[in-house]
N, C-alpha and C positions, 0 to 999 in steps of 0.2 A: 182580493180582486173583486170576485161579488160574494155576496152573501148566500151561501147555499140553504132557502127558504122554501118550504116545499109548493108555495105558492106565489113564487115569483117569476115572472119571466127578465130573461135580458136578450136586449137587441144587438144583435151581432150579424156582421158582414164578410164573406169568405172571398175575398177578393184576387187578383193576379196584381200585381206589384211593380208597377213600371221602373226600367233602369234608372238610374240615380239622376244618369244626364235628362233623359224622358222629365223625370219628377222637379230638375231644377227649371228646366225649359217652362212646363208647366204655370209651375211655383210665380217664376216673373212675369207671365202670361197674368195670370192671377191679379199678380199687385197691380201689374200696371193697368190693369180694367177698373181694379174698385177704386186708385189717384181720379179718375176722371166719376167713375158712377156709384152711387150708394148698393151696397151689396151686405148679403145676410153674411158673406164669410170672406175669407180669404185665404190660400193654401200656403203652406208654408210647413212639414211637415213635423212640426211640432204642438199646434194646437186640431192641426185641419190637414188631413195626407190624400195626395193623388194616390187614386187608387180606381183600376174598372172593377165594377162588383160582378161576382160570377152568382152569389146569391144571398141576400141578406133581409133577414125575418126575426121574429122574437122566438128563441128556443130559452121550455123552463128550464131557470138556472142550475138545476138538480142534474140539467142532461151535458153540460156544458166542456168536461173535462172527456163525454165520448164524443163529441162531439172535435173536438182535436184531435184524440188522437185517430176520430178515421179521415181526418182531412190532412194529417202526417202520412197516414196511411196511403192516403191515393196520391198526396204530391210525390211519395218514390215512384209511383206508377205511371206518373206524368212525366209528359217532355215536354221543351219549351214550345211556346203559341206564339205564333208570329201576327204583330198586331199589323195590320195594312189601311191607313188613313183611309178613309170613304170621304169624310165630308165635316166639316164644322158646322153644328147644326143649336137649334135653340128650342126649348119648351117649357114655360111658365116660370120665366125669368132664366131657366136655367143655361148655360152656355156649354156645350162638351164636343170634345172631339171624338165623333162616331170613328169604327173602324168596320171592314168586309166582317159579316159571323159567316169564317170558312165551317167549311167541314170539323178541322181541329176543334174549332173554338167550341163550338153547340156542342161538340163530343165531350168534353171536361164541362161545361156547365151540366150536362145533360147526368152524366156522371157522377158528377158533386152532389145535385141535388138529388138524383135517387139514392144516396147515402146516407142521406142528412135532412132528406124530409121526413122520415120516420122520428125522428128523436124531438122533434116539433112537440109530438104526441097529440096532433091534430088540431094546434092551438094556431088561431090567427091572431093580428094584431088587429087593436080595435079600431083604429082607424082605417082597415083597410076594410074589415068584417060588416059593410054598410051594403046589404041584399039591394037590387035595383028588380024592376018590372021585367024587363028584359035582361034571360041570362044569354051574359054577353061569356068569348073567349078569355078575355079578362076578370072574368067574374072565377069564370073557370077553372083559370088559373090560382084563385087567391083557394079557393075550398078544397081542389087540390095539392099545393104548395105552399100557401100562405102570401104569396106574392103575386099580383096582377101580371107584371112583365117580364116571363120564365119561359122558359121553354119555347113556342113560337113565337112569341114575341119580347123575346129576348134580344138586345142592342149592345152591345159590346161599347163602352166609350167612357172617356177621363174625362168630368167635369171639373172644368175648369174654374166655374163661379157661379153666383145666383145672385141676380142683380134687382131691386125692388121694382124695379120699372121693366116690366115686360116687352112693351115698344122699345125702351131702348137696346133692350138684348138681344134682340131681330135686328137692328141697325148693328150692333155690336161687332155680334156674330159675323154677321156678313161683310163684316172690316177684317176680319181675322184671317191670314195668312200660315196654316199653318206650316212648317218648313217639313219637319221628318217625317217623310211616308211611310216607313218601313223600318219594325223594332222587335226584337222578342223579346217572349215574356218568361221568365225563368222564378219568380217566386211568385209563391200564395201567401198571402198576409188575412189574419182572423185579426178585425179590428171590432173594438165596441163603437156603437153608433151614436150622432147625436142627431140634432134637429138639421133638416134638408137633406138628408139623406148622409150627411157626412161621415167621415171616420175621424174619430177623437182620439183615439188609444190603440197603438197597435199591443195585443194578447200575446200574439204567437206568429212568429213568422217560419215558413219550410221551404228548401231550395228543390226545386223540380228536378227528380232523376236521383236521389242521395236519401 
């Protein structure tokens, strides 16, 4: 699976798993955006999986297999999260379907990542590790957790696509209809990452509550 290097990292995404119908809904959501606009991807989960991320960073790959087993660990400890649509929204090509971050939800992120930011072993990714003049909350967040958008500013939501044309994904967006308001979320999927944020491979997947 990876190569356990004692100087390598791998990118990895600890996510909630939407129902099957959720993910096929998604899926044709998907195609039918990139038939009409050029797009960096497309879901279908076989190359490219719907998935909201609860937290995903580069953990070195020496730390990888504790890294499962305490996110088994806390899926028996979890119960299912109920997703509740807020809004279809868009940011830098990207197109996703936000949801409410109840109470639940921030409590399992919140959770996750005080588990599993330790095993980071204080490593950021380079792309993210760029210091600015002003420390911002988001700064904050990456030298604490490795990631800009954690904790308070954490958004719960299934993207849908990432289209080249940013004006058109504001137009896009704002065509979209989404139908189901209200879904739970019963599995956490550990998927390897690729380029936009995506999930390529699912690792390991755990049912909530077993």
């Amino acid at each position: 699976m990876f190569k356990d290097m004692k100087n390598e990292f791998s990118r990895i995404n600890i996510t909630f798993m939407p129902p099957s119908e959720i993910a096929r809904g998604v899926e044709k959501l998907s195609l039918e955006i990139n038939k009409k606009e050029e797009a960096y991807f497309v879901l279908d989960s076989k190359s490219f999986y719907p998935h909201i991320t609860i937290y995903g960073v580069e953990f070195p790959t020496r730390n990888l297999e504790k890294v499962f087993s305490e996110v088994e660990s806390l899926a028996k400890k979890l119960v299912g999260v109920k997703f509740t649509f807020q809004k279809v929204a868009t940011e830098k090509g990207y197109i996703g379907i936000e949801c409410d971050c109840t109470e639940e939800f921030r409590a399992a992120h919140e959770t996750i990542i005080e588990k599993l930011n330790p095993l980071r072993d204080g490593h950021i990714r380079e792309k993210d590790n760029q210091k600015s003049s002003e420390f911002s909350e988001k700064e904050e967040n990456i030298q604490k957790y490795g990631h800009p958008e954690v904790m308070n500013l954490y958004k719960p939501h299934v993207t849908v696509i990432r289209l080249k044309d940013e004006r058109v994904a504001e137009k896009t967006a704002a065509e979209i209809k989404w139908p189901v308001k209200e879904f739970v979320l019963d599995r956490i999927g550990i998927f390897k990452m690729g380029e936009n944020g995506t999930c390529i491979e699912l690792l390991k997947e755990f049912k909530l509550g077993e």
